[in-house]
mmCIF file as Biopython writes it, N, C-alpha, C and O atoms, coordinates in Angstrom:
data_model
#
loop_
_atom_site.group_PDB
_atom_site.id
_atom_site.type_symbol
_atom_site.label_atom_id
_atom_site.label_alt_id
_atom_site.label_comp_id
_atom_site.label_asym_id
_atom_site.label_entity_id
_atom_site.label_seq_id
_atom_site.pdbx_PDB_ins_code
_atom_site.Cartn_x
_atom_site.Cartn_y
_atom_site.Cartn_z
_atom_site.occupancy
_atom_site.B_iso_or_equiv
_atom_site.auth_seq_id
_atom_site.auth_asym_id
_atom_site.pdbx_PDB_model_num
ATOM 1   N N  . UNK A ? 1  ? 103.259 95.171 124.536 1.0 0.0 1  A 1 
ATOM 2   C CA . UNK A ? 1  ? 103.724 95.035 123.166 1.0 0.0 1  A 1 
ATOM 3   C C  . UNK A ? 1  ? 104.389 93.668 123.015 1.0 0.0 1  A 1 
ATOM 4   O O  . UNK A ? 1  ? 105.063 93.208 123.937 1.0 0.0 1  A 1 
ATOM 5   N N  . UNK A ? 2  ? 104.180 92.906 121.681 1.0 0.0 2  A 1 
ATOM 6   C CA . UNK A ? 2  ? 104.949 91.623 121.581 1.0 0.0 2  A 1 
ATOM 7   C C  . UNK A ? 2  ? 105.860 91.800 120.615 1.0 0.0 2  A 1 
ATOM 8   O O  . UNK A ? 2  ? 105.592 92.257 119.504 1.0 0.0 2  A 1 
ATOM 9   N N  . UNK A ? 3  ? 106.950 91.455 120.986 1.0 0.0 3  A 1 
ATOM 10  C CA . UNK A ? 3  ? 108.532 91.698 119.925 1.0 0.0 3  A 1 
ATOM 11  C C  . UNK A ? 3  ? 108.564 90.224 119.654 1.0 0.0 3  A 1 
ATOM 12  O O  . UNK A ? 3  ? 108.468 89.363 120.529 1.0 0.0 3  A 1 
ATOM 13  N N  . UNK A ? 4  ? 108.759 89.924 117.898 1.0 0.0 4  A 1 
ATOM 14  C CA . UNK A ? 4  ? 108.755 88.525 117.755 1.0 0.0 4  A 1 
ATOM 15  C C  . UNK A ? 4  ? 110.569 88.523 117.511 1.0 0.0 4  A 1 
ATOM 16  O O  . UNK A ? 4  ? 111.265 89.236 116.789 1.0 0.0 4  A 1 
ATOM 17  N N  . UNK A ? 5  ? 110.947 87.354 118.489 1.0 0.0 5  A 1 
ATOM 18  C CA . UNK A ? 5  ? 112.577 87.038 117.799 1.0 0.0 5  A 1 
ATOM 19  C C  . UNK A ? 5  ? 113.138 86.012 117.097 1.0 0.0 5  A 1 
ATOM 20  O O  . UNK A ? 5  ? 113.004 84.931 117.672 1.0 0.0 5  A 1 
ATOM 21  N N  . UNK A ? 6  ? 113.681 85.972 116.124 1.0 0.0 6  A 1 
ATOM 22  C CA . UNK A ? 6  ? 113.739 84.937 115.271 1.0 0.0 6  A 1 
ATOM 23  C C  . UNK A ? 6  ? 115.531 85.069 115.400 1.0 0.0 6  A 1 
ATOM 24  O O  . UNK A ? 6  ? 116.269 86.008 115.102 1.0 0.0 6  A 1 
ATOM 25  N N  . UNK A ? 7  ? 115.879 83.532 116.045 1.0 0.0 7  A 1 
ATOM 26  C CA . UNK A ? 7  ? 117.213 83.019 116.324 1.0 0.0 7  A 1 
ATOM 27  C C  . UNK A ? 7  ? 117.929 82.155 115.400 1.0 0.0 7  A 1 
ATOM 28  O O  . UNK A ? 7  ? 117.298 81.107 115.263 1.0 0.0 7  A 1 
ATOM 29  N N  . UNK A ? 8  ? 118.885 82.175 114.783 1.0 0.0 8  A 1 
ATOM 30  C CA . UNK A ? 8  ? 119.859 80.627 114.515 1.0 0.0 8  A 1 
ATOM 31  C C  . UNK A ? 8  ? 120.849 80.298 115.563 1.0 0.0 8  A 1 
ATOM 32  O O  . UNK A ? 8  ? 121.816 81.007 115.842 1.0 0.0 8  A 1 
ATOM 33  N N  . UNK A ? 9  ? 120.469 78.905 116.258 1.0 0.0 9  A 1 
ATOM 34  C CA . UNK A ? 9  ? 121.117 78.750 116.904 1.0 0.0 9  A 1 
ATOM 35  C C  . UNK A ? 9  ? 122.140 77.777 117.012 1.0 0.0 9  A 1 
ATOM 36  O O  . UNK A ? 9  ? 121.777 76.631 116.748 1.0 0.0 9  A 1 
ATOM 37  N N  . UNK A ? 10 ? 123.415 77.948 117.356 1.0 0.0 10 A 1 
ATOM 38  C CA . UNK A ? 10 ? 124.466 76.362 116.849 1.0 0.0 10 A 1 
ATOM 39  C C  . UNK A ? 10 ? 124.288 75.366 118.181 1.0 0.0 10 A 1 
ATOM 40  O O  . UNK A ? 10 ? 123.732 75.668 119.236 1.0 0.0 10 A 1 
ATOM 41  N N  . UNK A ? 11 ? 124.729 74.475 117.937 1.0 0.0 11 A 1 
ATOM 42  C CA . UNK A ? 11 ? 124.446 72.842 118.682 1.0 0.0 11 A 1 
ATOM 43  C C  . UNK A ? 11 ? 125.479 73.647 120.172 1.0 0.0 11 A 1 
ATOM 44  O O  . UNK A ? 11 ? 125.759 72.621 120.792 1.0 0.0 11 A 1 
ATOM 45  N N  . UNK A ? 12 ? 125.851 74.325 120.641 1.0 0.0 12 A 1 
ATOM 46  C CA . UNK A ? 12 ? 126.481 75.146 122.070 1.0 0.0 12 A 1 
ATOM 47  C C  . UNK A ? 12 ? 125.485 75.755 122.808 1.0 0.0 12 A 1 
ATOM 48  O O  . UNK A ? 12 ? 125.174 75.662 123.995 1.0 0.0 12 A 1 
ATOM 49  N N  . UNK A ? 13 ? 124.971 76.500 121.732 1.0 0.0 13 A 1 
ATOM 50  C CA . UNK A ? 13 ? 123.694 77.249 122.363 1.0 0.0 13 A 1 
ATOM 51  C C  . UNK A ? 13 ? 124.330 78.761 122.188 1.0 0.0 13 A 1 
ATOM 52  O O  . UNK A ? 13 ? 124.666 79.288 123.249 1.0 0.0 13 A 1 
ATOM 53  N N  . UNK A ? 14 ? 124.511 79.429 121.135 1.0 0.0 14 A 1 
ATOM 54  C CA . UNK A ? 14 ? 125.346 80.324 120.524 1.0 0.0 14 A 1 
ATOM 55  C C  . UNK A ? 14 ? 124.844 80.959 119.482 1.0 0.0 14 A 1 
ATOM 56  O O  . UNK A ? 14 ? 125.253 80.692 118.352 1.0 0.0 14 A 1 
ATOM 57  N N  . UNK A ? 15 ? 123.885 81.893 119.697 1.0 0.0 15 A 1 
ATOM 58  C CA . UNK A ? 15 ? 123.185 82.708 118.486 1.0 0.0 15 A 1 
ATOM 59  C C  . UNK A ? 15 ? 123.976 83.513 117.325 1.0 0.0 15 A 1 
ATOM 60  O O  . UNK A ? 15 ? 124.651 84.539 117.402 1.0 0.0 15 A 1 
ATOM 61  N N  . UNK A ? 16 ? 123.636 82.636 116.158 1.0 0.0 16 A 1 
ATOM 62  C CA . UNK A ? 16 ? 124.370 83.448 115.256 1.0 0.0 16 A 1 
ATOM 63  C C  . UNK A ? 16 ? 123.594 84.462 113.757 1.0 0.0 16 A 1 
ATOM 64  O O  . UNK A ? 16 ? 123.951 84.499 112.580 1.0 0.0 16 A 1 
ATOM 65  N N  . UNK A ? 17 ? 122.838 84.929 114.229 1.0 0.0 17 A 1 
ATOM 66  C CA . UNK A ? 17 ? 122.285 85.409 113.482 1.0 0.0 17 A 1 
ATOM 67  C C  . UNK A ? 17 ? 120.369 85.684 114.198 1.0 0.0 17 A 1 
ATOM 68  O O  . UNK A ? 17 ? 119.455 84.860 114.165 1.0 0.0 17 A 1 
ATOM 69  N N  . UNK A ? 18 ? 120.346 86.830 114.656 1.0 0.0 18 A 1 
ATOM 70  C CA . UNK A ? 18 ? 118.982 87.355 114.793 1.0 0.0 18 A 1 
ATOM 71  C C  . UNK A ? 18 ? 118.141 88.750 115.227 1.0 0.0 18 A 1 
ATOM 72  O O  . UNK A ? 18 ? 118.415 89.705 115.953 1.0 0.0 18 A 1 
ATOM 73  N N  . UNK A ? 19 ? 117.059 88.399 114.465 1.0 0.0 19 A 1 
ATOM 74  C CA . UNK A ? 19 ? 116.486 89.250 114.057 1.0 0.0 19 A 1 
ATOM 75  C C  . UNK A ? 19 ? 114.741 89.430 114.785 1.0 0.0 19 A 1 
ATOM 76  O O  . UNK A ? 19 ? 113.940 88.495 114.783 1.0 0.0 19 A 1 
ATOM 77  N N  . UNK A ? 20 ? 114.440 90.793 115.352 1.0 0.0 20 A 1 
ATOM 78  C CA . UNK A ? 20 ? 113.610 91.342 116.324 1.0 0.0 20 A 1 
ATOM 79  C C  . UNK A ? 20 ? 112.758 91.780 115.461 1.0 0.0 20 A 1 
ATOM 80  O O  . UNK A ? 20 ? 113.182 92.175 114.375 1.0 0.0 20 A 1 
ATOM 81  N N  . UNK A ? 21 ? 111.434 91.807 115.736 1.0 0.0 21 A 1 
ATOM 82  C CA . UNK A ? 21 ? 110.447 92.802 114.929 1.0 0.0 21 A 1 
ATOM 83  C C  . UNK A ? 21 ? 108.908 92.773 115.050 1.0 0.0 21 A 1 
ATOM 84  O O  . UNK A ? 21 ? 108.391 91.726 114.662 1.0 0.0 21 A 1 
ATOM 85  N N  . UNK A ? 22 ? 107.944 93.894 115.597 1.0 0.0 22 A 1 
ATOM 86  C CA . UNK A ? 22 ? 106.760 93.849 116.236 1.0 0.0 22 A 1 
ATOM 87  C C  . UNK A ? 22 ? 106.017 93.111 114.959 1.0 0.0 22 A 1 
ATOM 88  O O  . UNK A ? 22 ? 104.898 92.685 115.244 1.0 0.0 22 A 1 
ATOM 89  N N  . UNK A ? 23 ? 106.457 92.883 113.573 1.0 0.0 23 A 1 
ATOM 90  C CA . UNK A ? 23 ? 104.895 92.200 113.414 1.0 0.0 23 A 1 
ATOM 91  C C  . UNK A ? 23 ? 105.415 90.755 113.213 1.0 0.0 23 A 1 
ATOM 92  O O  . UNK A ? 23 ? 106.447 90.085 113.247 1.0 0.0 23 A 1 
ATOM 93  N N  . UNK A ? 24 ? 103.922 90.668 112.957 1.0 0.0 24 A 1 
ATOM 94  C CA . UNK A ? 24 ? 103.728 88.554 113.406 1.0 0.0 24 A 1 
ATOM 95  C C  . UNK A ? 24 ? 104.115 88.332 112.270 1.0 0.0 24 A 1 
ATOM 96  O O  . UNK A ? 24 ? 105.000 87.482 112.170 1.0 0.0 24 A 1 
ATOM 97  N N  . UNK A ? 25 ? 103.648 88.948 111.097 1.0 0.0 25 A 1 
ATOM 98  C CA . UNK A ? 25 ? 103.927 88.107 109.691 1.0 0.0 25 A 1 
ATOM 99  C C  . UNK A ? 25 ? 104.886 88.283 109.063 1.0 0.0 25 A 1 
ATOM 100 O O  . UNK A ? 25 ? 104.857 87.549 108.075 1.0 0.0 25 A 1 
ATOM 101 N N  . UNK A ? 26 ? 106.113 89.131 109.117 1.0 0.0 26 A 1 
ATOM 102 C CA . UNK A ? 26 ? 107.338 89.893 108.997 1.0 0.0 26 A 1 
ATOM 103 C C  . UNK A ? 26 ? 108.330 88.388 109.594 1.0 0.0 26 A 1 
ATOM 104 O O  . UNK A ? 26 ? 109.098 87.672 108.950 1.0 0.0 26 A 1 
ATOM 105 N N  . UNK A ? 27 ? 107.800 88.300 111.470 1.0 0.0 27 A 1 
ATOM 106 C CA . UNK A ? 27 ? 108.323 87.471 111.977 1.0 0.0 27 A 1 
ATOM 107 C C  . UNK A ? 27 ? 108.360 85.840 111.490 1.0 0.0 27 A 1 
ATOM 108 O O  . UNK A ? 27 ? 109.327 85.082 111.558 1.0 0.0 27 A 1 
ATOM 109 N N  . UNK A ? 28 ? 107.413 85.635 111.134 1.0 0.0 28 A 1 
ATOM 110 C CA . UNK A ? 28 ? 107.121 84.248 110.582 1.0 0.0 28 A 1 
ATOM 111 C C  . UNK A ? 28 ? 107.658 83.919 109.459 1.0 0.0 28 A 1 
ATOM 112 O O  . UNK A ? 28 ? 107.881 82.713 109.360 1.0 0.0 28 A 1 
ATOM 113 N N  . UNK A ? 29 ? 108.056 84.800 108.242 1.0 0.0 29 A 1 
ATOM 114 C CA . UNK A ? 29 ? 108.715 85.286 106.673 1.0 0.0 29 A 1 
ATOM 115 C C  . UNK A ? 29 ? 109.944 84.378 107.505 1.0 0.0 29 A 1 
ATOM 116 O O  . UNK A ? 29 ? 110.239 83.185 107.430 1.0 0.0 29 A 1 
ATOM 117 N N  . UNK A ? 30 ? 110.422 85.327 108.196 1.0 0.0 30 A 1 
ATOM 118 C CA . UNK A ? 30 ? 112.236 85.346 109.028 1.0 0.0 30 A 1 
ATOM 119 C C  . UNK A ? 30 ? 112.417 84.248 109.401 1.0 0.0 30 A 1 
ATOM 120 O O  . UNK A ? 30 ? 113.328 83.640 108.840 1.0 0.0 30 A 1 
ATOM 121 N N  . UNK A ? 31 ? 111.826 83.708 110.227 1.0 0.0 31 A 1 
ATOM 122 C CA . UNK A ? 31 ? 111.753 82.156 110.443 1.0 0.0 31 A 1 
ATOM 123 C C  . UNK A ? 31 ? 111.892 81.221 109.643 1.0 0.0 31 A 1 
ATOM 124 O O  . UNK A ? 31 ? 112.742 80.336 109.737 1.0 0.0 31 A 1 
ATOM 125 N N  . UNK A ? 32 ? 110.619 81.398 108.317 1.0 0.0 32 A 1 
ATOM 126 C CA . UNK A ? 32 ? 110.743 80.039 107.567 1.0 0.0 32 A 1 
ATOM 127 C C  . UNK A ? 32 ? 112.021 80.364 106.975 1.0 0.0 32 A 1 
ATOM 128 O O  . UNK A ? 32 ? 112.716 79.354 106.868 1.0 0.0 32 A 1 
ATOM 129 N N  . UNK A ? 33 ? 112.564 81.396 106.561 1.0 0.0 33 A 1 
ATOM 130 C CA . UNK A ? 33 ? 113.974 81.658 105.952 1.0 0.0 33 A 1 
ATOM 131 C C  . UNK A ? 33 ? 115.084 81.061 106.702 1.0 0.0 33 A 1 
ATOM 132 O O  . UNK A ? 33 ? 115.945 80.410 106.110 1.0 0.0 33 A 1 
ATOM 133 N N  . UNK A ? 34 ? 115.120 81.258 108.066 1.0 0.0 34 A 1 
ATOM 134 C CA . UNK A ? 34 ? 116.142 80.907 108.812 1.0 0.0 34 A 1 
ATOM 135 C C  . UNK A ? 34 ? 115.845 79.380 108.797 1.0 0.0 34 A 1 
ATOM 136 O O  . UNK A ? 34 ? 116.916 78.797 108.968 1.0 0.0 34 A 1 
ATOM 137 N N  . UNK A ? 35 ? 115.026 78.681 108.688 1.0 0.0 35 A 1 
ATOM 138 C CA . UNK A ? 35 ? 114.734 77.457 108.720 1.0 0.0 35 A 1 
ATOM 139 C C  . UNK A ? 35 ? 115.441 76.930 107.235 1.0 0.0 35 A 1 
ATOM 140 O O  . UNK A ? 35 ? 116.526 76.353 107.162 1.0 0.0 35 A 1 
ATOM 141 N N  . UNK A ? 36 ? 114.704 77.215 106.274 1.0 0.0 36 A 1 
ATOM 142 C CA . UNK A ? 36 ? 115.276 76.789 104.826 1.0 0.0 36 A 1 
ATOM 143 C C  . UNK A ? 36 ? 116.361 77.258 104.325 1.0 0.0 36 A 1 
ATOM 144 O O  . UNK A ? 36 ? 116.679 77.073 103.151 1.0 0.0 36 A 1 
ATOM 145 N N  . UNK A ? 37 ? 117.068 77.935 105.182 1.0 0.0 37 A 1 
ATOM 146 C CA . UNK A ? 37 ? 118.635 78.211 104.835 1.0 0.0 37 A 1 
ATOM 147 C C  . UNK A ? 37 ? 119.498 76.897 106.131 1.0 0.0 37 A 1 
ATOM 148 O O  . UNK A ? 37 ? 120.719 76.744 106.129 1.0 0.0 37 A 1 
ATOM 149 N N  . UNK A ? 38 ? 118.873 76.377 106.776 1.0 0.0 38 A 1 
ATOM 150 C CA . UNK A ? 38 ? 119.951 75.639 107.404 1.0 0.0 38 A 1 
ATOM 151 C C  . UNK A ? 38 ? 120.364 74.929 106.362 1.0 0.0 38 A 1 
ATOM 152 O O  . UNK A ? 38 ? 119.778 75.110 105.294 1.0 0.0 38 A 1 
ATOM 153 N N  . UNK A ? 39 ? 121.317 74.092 106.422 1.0 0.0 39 A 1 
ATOM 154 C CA . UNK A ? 39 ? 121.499 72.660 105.451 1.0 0.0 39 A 1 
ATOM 155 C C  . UNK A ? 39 ? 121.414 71.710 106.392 1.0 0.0 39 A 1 
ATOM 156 O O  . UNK A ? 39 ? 121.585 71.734 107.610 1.0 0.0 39 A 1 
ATOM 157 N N  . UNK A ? 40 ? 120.999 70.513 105.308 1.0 0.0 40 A 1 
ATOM 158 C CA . UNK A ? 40 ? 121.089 69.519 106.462 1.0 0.0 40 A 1 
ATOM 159 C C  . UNK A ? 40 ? 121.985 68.930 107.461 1.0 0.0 40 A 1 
ATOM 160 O O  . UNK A ? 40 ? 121.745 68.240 108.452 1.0 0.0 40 A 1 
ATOM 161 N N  . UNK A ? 41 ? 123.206 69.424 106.900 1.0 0.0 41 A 1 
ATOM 162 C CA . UNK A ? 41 ? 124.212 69.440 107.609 1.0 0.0 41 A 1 
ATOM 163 C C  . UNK A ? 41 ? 124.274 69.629 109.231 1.0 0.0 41 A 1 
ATOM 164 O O  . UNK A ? 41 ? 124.586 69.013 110.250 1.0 0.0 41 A 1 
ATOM 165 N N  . UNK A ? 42 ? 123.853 70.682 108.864 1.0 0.0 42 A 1 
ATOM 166 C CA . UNK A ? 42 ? 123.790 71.574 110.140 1.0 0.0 42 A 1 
ATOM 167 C C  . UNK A ? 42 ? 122.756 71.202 110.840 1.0 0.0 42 A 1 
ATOM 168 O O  . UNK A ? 42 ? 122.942 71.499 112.020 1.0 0.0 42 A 1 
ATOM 169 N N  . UNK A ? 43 ? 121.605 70.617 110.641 1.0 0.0 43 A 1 
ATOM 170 C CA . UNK A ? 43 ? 120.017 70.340 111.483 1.0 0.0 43 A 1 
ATOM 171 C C  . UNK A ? 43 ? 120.792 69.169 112.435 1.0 0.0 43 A 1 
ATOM 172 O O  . UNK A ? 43 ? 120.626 68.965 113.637 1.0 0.0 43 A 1 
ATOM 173 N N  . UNK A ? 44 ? 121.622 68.529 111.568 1.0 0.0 44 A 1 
ATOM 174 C CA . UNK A ? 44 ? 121.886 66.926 111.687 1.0 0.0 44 A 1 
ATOM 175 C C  . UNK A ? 44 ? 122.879 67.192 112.937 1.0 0.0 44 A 1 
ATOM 176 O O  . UNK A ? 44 ? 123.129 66.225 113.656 1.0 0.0 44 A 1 
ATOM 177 N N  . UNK A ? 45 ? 123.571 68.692 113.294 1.0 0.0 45 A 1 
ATOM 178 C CA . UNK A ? 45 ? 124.892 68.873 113.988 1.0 0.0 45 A 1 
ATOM 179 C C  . UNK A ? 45 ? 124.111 69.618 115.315 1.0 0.0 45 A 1 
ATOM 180 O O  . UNK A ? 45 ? 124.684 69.971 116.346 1.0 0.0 45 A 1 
ATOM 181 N N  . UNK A ? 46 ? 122.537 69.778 114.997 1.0 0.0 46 A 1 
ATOM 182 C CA . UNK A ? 46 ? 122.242 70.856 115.926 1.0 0.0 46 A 1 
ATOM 183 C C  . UNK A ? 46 ? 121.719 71.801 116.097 1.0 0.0 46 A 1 
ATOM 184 O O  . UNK A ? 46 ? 121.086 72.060 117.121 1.0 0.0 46 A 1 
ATOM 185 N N  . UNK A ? 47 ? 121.878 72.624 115.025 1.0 0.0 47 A 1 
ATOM 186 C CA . UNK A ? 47 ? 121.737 73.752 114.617 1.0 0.0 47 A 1 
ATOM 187 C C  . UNK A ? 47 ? 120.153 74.122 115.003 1.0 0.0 47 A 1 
ATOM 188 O O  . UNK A ? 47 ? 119.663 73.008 115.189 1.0 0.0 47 A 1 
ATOM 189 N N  . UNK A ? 48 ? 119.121 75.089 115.215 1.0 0.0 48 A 1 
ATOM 190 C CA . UNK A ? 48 ? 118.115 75.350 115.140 1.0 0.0 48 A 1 
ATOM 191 C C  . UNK A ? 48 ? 118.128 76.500 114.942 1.0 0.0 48 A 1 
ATOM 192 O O  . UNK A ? 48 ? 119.069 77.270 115.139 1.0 0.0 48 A 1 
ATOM 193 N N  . UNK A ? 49 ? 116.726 76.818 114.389 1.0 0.0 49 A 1 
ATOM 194 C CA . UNK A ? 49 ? 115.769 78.021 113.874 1.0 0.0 49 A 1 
ATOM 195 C C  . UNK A ? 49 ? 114.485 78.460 114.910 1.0 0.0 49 A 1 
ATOM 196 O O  . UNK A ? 49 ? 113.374 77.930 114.878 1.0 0.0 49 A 1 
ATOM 197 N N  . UNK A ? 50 ? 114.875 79.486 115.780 1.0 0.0 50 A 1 
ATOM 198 C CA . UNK A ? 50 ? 113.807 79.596 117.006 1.0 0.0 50 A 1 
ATOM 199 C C  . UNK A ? 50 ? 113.339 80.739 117.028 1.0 0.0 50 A 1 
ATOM 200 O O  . UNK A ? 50 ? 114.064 81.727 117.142 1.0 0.0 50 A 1 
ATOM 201 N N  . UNK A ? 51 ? 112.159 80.797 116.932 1.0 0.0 51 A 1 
ATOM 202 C CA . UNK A ? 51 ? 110.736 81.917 116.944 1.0 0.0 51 A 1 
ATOM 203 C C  . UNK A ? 51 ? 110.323 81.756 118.174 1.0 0.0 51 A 1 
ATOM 204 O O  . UNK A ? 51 ? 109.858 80.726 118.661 1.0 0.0 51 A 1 
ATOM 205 N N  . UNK A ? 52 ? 110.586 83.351 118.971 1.0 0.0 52 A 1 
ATOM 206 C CA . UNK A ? 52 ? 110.046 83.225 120.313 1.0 0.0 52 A 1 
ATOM 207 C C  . UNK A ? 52 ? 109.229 84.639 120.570 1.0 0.0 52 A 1 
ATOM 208 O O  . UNK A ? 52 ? 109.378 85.380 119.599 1.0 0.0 52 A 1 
ATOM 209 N N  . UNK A ? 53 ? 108.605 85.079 121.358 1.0 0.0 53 A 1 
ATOM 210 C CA . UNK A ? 53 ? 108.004 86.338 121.997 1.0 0.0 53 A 1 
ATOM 211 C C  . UNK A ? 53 ? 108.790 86.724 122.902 1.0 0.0 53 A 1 
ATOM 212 O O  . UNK A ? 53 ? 109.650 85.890 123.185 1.0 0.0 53 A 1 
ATOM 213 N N  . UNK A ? 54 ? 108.836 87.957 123.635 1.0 0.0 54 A 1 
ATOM 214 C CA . UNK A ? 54 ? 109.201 88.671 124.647 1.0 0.0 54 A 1 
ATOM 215 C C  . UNK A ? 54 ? 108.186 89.986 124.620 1.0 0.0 54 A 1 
ATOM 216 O O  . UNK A ? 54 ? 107.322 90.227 123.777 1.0 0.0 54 A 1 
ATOM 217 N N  . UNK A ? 55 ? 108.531 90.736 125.745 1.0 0.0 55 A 1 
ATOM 218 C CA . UNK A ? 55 ? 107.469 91.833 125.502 1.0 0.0 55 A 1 
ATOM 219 C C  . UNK A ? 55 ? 108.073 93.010 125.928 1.0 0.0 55 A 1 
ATOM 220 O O  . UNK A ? 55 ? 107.298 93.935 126.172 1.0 0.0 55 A 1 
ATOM 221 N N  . UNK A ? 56 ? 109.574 93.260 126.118 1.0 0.0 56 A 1 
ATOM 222 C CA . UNK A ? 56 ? 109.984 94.023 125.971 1.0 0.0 56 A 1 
ATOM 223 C C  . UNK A ? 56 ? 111.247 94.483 124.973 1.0 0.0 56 A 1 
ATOM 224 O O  . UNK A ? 56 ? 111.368 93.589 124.136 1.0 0.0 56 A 1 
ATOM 225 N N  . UNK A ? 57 ? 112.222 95.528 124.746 1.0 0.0 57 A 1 
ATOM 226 C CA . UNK A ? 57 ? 112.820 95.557 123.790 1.0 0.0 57 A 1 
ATOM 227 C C  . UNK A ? 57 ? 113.821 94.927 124.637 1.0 0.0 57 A 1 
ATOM 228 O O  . UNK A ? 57 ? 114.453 93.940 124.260 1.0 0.0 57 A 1 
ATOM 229 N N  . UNK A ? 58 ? 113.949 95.372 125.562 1.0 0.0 58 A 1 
ATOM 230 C CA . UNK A ? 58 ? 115.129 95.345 127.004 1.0 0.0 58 A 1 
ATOM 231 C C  . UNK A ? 58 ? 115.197 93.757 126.835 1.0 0.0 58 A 1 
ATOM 232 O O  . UNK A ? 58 ? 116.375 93.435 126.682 1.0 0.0 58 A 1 
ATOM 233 N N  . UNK A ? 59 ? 114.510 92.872 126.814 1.0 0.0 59 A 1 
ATOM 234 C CA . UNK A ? 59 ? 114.645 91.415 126.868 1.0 0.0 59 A 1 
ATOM 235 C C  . UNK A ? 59 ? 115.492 90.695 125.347 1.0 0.0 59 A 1 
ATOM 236 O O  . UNK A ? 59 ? 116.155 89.658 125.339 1.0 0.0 59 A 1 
ATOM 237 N N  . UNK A ? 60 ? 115.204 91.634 124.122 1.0 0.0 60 A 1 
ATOM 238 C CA . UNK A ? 60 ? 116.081 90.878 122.922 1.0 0.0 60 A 1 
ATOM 239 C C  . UNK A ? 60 ? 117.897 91.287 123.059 1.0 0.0 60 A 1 
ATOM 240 O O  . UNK A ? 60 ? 118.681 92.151 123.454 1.0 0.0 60 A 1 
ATOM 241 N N  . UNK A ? 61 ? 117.796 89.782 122.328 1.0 0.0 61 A 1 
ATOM 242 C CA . UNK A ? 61 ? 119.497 89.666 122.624 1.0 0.0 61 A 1 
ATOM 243 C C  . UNK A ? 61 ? 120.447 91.047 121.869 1.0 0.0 61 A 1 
ATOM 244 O O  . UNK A ? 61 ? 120.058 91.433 120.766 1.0 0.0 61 A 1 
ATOM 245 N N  . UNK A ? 62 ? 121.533 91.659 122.439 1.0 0.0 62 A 1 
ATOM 246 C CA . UNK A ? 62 ? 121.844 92.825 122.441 1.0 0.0 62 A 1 
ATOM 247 C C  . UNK A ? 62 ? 122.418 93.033 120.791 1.0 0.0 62 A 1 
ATOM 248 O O  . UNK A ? 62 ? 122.570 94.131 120.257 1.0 0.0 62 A 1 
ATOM 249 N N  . UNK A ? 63 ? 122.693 91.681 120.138 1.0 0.0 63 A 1 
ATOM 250 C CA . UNK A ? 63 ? 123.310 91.352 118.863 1.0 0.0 63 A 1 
ATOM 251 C C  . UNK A ? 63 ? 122.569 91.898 117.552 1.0 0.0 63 A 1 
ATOM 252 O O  . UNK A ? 63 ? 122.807 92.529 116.522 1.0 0.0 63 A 1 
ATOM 253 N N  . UNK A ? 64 ? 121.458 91.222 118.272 1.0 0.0 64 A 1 
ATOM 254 C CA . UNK A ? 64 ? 119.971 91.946 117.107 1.0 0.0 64 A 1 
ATOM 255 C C  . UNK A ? 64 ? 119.945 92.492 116.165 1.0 0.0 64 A 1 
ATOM 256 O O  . UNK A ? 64 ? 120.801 93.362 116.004 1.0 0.0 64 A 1 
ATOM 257 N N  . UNK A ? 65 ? 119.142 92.289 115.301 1.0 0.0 65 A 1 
ATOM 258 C CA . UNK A ? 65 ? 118.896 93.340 114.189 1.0 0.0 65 A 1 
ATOM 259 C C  . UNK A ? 65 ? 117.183 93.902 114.775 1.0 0.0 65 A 1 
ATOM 260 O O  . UNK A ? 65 ? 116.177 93.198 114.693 1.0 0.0 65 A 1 
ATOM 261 N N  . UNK A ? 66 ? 117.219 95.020 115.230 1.0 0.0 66 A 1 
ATOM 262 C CA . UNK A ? 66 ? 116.311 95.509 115.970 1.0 0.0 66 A 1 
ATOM 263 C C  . UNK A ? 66 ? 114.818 96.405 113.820 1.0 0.0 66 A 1 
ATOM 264 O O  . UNK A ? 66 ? 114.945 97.304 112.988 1.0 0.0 66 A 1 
ATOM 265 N N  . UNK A ? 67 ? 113.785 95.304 114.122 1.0 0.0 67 A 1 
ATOM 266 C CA . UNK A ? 67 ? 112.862 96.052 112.964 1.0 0.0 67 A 1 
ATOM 267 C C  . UNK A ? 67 ? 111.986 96.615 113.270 1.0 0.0 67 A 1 
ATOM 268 O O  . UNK A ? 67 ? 111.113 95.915 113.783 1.0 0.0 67 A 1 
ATOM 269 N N  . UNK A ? 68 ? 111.712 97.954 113.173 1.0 0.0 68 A 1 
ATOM 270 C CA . UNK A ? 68 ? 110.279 98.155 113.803 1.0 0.0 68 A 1 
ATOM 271 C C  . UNK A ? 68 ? 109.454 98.752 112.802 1.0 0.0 68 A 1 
ATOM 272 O O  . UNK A ? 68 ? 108.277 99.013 113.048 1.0 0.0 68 A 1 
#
């Protein structure tokens, strides 16, 4: 199974906001959102928007907003 995770992450390396969920196109929505909500502020300080796979549930970060 592929769990897509969609991260905001601050310039530490400090997830603040994310969100788990088996489909691809659900996942990709979440992303460009987390992307077009940074400000530039924040791109400019660090900040990123990261879309990754894992393939188990056991592997997403425990913070999650778990979608299935």
């Amino acid at each position: 199974m592929t769990i897509w995770v969609n991260e905001q992450i601050d310039p530490s390396g400090m997830i603040h906001a994310c969100i788990a969920c088996c489909n691809e196109s659900q996942a990709k929505d979440c992303h460009d959102s987390y992307e077009n909500n940074l400000t530039e502020t924040q791109k400019a300080a660090g900040w990123v928007a990261r879309l990754r796979t894992v393939d188990s549930w056991d592997d997403v970060p425990v913070n999650s907003l778990k979608l299935n």
